[in-house]
C-alpha positions as MATLAB code, in Angstrom:
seq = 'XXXXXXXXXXXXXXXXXXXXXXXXXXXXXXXXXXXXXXXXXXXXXXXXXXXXXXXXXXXXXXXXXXXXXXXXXXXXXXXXXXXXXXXXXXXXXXXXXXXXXXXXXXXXXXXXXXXXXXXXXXXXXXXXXXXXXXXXXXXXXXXXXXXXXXXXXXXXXXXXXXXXXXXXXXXXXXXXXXXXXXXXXXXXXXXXXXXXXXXXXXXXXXXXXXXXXXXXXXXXXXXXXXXXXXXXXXXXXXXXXXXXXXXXXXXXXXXXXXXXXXXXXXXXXXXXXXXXXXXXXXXXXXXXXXXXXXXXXXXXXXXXXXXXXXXXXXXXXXXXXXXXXXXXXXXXXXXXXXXXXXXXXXXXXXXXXXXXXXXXXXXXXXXXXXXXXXXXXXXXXXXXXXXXXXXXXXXXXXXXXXXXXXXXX';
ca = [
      11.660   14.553   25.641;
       7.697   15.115   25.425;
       5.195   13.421   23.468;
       5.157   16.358   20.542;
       8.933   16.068   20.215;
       9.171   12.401   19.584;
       6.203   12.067   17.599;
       8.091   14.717   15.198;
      10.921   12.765   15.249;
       9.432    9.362   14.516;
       7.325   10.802   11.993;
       9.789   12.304   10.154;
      10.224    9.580    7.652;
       7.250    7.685    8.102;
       6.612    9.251    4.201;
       8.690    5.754    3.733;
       5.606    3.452    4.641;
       2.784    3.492    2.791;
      -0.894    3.049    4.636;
      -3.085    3.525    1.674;
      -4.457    3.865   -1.675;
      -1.939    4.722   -3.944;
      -2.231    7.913   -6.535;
      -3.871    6.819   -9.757;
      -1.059    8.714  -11.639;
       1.513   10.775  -10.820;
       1.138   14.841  -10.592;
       2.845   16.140  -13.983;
       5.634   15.825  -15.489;
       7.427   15.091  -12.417;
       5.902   12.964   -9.970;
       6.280   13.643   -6.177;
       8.153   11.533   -4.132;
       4.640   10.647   -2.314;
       3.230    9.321   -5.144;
       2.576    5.554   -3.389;
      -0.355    6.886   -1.181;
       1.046    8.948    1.415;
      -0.454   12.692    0.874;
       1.017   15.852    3.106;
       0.194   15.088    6.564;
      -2.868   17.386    7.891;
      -2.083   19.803   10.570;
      -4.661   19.950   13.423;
      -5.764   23.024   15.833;
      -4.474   23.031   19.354;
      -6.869   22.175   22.521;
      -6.388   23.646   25.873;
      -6.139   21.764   28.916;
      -8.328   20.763   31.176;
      -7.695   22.555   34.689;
      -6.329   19.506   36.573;
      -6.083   17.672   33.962;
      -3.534   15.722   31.776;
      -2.245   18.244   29.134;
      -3.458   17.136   25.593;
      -0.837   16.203   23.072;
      -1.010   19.583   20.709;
      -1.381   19.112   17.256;
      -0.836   22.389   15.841;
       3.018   21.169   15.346;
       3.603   20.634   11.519;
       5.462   17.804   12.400;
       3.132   15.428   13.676;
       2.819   12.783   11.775;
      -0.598   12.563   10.755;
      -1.989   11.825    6.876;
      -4.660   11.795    5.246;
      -5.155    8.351    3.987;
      -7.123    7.344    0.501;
      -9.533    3.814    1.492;
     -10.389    1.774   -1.462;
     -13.989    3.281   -1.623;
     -12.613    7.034   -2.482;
     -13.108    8.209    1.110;
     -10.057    9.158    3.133;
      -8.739    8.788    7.033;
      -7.266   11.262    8.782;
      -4.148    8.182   10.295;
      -1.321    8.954   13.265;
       1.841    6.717   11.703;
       4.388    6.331   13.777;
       6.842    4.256   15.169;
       7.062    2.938   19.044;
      10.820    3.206   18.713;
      13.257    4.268   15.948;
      16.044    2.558   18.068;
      17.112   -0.389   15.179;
      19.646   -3.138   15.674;
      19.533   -3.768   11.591;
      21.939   -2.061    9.196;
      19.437   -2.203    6.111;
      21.909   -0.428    3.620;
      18.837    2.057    2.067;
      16.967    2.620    5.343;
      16.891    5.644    7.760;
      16.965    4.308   10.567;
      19.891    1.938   10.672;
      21.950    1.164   13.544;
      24.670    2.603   11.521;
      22.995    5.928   11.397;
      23.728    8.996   13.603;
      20.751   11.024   14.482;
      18.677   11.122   17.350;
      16.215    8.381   17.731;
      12.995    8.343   20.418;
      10.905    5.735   21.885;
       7.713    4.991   23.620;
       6.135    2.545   25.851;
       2.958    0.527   25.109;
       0.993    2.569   26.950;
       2.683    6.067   26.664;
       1.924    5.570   22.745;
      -1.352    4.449   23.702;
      -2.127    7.867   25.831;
      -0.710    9.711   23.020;
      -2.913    8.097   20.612;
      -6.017    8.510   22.392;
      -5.402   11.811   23.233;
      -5.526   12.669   19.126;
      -8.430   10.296   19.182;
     -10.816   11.458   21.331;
     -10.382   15.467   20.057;
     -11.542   13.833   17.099;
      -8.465   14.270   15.379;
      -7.788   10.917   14.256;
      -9.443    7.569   13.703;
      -6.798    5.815   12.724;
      -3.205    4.265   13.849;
      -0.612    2.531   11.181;
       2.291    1.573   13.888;
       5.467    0.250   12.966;
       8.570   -0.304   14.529;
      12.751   -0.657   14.250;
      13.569   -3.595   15.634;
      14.988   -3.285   19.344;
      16.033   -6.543   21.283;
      15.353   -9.305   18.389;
      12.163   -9.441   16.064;
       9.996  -11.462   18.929;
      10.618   -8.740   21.630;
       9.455   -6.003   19.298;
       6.561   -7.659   18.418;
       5.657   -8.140   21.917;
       6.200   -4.270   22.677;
       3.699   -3.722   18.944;
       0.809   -6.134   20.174;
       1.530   -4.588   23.753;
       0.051   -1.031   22.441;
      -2.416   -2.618   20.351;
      -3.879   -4.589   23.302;
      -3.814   -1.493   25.558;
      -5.544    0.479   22.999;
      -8.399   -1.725   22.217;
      -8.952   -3.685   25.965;
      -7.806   -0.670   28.492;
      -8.888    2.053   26.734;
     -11.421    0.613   24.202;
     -10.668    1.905   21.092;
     -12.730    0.931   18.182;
     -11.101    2.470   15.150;
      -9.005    1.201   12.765;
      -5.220   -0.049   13.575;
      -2.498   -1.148   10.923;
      -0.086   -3.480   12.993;
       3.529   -4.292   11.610;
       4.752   -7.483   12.458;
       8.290   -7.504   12.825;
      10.814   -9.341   11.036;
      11.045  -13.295   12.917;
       7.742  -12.475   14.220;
       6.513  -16.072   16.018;
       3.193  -18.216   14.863;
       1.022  -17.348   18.145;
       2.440  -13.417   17.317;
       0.872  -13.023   14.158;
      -1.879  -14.573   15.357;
      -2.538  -12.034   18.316;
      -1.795   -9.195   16.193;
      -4.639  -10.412   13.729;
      -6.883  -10.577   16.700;
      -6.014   -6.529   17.286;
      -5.545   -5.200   13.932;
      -7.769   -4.156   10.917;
      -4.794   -4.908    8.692;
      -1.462   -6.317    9.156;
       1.901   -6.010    6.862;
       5.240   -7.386    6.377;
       7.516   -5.226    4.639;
       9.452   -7.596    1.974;
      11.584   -5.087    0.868;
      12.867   -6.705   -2.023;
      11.169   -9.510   -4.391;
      13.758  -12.633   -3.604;
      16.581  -13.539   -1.373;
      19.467  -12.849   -3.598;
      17.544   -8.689   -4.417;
      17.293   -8.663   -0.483;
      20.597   -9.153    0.760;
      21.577   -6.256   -1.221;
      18.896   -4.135    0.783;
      18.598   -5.768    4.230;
      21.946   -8.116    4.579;
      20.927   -9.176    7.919;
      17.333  -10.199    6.958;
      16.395  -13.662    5.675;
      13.443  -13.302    2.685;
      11.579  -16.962    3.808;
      11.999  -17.728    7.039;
      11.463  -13.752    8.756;
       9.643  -11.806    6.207;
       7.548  -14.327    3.919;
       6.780  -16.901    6.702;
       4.518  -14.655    8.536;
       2.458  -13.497    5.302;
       2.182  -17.350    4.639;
       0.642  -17.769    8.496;
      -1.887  -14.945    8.034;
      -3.477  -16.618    5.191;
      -2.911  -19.766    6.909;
      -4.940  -18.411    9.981;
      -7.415  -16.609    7.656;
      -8.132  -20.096    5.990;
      -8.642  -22.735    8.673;
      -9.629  -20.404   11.671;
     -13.237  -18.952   12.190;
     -13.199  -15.080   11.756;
     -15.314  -15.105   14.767;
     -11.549  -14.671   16.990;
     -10.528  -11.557   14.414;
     -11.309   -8.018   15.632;
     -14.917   -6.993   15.089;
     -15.577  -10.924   13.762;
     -13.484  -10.950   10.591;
     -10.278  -11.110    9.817;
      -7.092   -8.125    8.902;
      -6.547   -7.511    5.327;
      -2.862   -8.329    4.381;
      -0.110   -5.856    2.493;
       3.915   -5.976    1.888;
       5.974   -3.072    0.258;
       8.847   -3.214   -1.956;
      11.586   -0.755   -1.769;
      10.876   -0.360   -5.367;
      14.642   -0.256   -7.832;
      16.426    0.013   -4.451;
      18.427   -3.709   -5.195;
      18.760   -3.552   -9.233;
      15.522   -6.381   -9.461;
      13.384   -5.235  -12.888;
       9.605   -4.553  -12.967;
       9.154   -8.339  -14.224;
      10.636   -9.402  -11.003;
       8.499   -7.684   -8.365;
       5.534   -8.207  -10.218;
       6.236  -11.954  -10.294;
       6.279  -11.977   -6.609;
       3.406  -10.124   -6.303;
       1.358  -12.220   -8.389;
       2.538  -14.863   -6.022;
       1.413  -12.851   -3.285;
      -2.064  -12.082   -4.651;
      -3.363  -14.953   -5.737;
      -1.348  -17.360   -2.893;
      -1.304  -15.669    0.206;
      -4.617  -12.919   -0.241;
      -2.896   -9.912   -0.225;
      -5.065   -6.979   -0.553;
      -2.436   -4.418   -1.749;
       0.945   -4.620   -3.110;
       2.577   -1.128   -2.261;
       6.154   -0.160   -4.380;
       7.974    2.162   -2.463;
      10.604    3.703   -5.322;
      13.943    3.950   -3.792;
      15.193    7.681   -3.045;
      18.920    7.769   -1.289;
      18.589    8.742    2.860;
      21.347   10.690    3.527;
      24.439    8.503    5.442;
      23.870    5.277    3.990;
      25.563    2.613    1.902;
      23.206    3.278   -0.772;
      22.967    7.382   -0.399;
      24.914    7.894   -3.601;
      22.101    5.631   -5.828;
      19.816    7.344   -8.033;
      16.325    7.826   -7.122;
      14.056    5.552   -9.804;
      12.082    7.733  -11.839;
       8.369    8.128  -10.398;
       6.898    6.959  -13.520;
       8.125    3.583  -12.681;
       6.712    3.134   -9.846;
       3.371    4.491  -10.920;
       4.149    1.922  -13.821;
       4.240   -0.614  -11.101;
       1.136    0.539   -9.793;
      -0.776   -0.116  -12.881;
       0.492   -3.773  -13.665;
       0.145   -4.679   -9.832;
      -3.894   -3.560  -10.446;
      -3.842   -6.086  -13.618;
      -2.975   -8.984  -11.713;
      -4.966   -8.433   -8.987;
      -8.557   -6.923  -10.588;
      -8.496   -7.468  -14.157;
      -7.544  -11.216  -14.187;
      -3.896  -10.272  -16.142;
      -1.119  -12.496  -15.358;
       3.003  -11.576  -15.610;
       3.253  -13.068  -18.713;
       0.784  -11.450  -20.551;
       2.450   -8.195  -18.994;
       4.433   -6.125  -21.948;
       7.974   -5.805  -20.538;
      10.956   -5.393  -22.306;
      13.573   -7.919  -22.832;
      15.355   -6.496  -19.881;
      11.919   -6.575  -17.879;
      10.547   -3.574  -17.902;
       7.335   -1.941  -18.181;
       7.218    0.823  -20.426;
       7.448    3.914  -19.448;
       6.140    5.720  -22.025;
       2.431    3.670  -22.110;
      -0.071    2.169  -18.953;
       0.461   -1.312  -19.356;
      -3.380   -2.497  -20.509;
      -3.184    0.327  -22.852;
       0.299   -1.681  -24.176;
      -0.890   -4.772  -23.999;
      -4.183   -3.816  -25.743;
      -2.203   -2.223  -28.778;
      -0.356   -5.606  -29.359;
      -3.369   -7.915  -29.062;
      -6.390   -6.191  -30.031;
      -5.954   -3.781  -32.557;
      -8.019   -6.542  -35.352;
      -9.874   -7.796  -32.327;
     -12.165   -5.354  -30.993;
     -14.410   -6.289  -28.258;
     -18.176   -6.654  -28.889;
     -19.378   -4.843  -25.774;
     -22.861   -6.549  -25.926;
     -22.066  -10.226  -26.301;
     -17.993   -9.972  -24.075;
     -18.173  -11.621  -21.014;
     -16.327   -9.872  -18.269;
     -13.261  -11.022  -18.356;
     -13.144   -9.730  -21.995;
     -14.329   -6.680  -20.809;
     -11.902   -6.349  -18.680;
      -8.838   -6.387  -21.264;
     -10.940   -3.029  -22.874;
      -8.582    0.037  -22.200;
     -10.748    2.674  -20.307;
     -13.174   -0.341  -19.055;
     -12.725   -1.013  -14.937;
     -14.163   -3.359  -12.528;
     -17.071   -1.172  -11.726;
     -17.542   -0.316  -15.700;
     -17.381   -3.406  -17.048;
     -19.908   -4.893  -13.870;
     -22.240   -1.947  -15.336;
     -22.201   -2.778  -19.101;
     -23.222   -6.917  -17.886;
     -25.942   -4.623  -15.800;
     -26.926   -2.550  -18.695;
     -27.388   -4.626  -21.491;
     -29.398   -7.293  -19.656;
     -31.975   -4.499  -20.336;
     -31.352   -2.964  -23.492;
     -27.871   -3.143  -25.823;
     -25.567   -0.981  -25.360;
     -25.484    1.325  -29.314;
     -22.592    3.775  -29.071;
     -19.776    5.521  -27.169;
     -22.179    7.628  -24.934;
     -23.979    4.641  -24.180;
     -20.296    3.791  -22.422;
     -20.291    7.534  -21.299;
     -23.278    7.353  -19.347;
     -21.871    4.511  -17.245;
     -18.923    6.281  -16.607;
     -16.723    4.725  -18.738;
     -13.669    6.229  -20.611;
     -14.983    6.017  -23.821;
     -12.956    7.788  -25.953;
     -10.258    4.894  -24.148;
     -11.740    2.315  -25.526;
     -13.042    3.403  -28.529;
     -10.421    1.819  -30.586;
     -11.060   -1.688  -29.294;
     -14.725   -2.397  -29.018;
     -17.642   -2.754  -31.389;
     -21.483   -2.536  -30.586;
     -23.844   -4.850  -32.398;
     -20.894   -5.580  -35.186;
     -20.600   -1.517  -35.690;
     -17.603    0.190  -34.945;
     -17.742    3.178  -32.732;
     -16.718    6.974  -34.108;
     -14.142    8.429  -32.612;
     -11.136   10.702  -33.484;
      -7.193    8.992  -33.343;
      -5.714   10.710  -30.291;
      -1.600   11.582  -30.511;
      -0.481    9.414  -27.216;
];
C-alpha cells in the first residue's frame, strides 16, 4: 500500500476530530455534520518528480486528508490530520475504528509519516499536522510510536510549524511531558463528561486514571515548570472533545465538566463532537443529535470560558438542556435583564459582558471609547462593531434608552 492510499484511508473519518475553531452557527436550517470546526478538506495540485529523486506524495487525490483549519484570530491553516495507525485494540461502542470493526485499516512508521508529512510541507502545501492515533499494543506503546514522529519531525528533519499531538489513553507522566516539549497543542479526547456517561461510550476506558489524569499533568507541568523546556519557549495549549449526546448525558452535564476543565486544568477549547451512528457498531442504530445542539453547546462553552458565565447561571431546562430555540446569553439576558438594562457608560466589563450582541473585543472597545468621550446612541455601538440592534433592548446611554424596533425572534 503507498503513502496516497493510506493517507485516504486514515483520513477518511478524521471529520470525527476536531483541530479548530468551531462554526459560529450552523449553515441553515440544517446544520452540516462539520459544524464543530472541521471545513471540506482542500485539494492540492500534483508535483512532478524530481529525476532521481524520491517521488512526492501527490495531492491531487480528493481523499487526502487535508483541512482548512479556522485559528482563534480569523485566519485559517491549511492542516494534514491523520492517524499513524487505525489498527485499535478498543471496542468504543460509537467509534469507527473499533477492533470490532471490519474494514481495512493502514499504518505508518514514525518516520514514514514523517517523510510523508514533509513531503506536503515543503511544496508548501501544508503547515500544519493534528496526529492522532488507535491504540495498538497498550496506551504507553502508542504514545511512544506519536512522540516518535513528532521527534523525527522537529530534530531530523527540522520542522518548525505547528503540530497537534494526541496523547493516548494511559499515557505515562514523563510522556505527556515529552509530547509538550514537541507539540503546539496537545489533547485528550474525554469522550464523555463522567465515568458512569463513559462506560456507555468507551467500556474499556477508565474516565480518571487514563483520560483526565494526563489533562491534570499538563497543567501540572504548565504550572511549576519553566516554559523555557516547551517548543519555541512556551508551553502547548490544551483541548478534550466530547462525543456530544452519544451516552444519554444532558447539556448541563458536559458543560459542568467543562467548566471544570476551563477554569481547573487551562483548557483552551472545549470541542462537542455531536454523535452521528458509524455504520457496524453497537450504537449504529442511535439517532444523530440535532446540530443545533451542539452549536447550542458551542455557545454556553464560550460563556464559561470568555464572558465570566458559570453553569448555574446557564438557562437549561429541568431536564438540562439548553434551549434550542434561543443562544443561551440571549436566554439568560431575557430572564434577568429585561428591567435592568445596562448603562453602557458607567458598566464595568463584566457587566458588559452579560449585554447580548456585546463580545470580548466589543465590550474591551466601549471601556476604550468612553475613556474619551461617552458613548450617546446605538451607532455609537455600531461604529465599534458591535451588534447593536442585539443589544438594544438591554442597555441605556447616559440614563436614555436607545431606539430601536422589537424584532420577531
Amino acid at each position: 500500500m503507498d503513502a496516497l492510499q493510506k493517507l485516504s484511508l486514515l483520513g477518511e473519518y478524521m471529520n470525527l476530530e476536531p483541530a479548530g475553531e468551531p462554526q459560529t452557527a450552523p449553515s441553515g436550517t440544517a446544520p452540516s455534520s462539520t459544524a464543530s470546526g472541521t471545513p471540506p478538506a482542500c485539494f492540492l495540485p500534483q508535483k512532478a518528480a524530481k529525476p532521481g529523486g524520491r517521488a512526492p506524495i501527490p495531492t491531487d487525490d480528493r481523499s487526502i486528508p487535508i483541512t482548512q483549519v479556522a485559528l482563534p484570530n480569523g485566519q485559517r491553516m491549511p492542516l494534514l490530520k491523520t492517524l499513524l495507525t487505525s489498527a485499535c485494540e478498543k471496542n468504543c461502542n460509537y467509534c469507527a475504528f473499533r477492533a470490532g470493526r471490519n474494514f481495512r485499516r493502514a499504518t505508518f512508521s514514525p518516520d514514514e509519516l514523517g517523510q510523508v508529512f514533509m513531503s506536503l510541507y515543503r511544496a508548501g502545501k501544508v503547515k500544519g499536522l493534528f496526529l492522532s492515533s488507535g491504540v495498538a499494543g497498550g496506551g504507553v506503546r502508542t504514545q511512544d510510536r506519536l512522540i516518535a514522529a513528532a521527534d523525527i519531525l522537529r530534530h531530523k528533519l527540522d520542522l518548525k510549524g505547528y503540530i497537534h499531538l494526541k496523547i493516548m489513553p494511559g499515557a505515562e507522566f514523563a510522556q505527556v511531558e515529552r509530547a509538550m516539549q514537541l507539540a503546539d497543542r496537545v489533547s485528550v479526547n474525554l469522550e464523555a463528561p463522567t465515568t458512569e456517561r463513559l462506560a456507555r461510550l468507551a467500556p474499556q476506558k477508565t474516565f480518571i486514571e487514563e483520560l483526565l489524569q494526563p489533562l491534570r499533568w499538563v497543567e501540572k507541568i504548565r504550572r511549576t515548570q519553566g516554559a523555557r523546556a516547551g517548543w519555541n519557549g512556551r508551553w502547548p495549549s490544551s483541548t478534550t472533545q466530547f462525543v456530544a449526546g452519544g451516552a444519554g448525558e444532558s447539556d448541563l452535564e458536559l458543560l459542568r465538566t467543562s467548566e471544570y476543565l476551563h477554569t481547573k486544568l487551562g483548557l483552551a477549547r472545549v470541542y462537542y463532537s455531536g454523535f452521528s451512528p458509524v455504520p457496524d457498531t453497537p450504537l449504529e442504530n442511535q439517532e444523530s443529535i440535532a446540530p443545533w445542539r451542539e452549536h447550542r453547546l458551542y455557545q454556553a462553552d464560550f460563556l464559561l470560558r470568555d464572558y465570566g458565565f458559570s453553569t448555574e447561571e446557564l438557562p437549561f431546562a429541568p431536564d438540562g438542556s439548553l434551549p434550542l430555540d434561543s443562544d443561551p446569553k440571549l436566554a439568560w439576558a431575557r430572564s434577568n435583564m429585561g428591567g435592568a438594562p445596562v448603562e453602557v457608560n458607567r458598566a464595568d466589563l463584566h457587566e458588559l459582558l452579560r449585554v447580548p450582541g456585546i463580545g470580548p473585543k466589543g465590550a474591551q472597545s466601549i471601556l476604550k471609547t468612553r475613556r474619551r468621550e461617552p458613548i450617546k446612541s446605538l451607532e455609537g455601538l455600531r461604529a465599534l462593531g458591535i451588534n447593536a440592534d442585539r443589544a438594544a433592548p438591554y442597555v441605556t446611554f447616559s440614563g436614555k434608552h436607545a431606539s430601536y424596533q422589537m424584532g420577531l425572534w
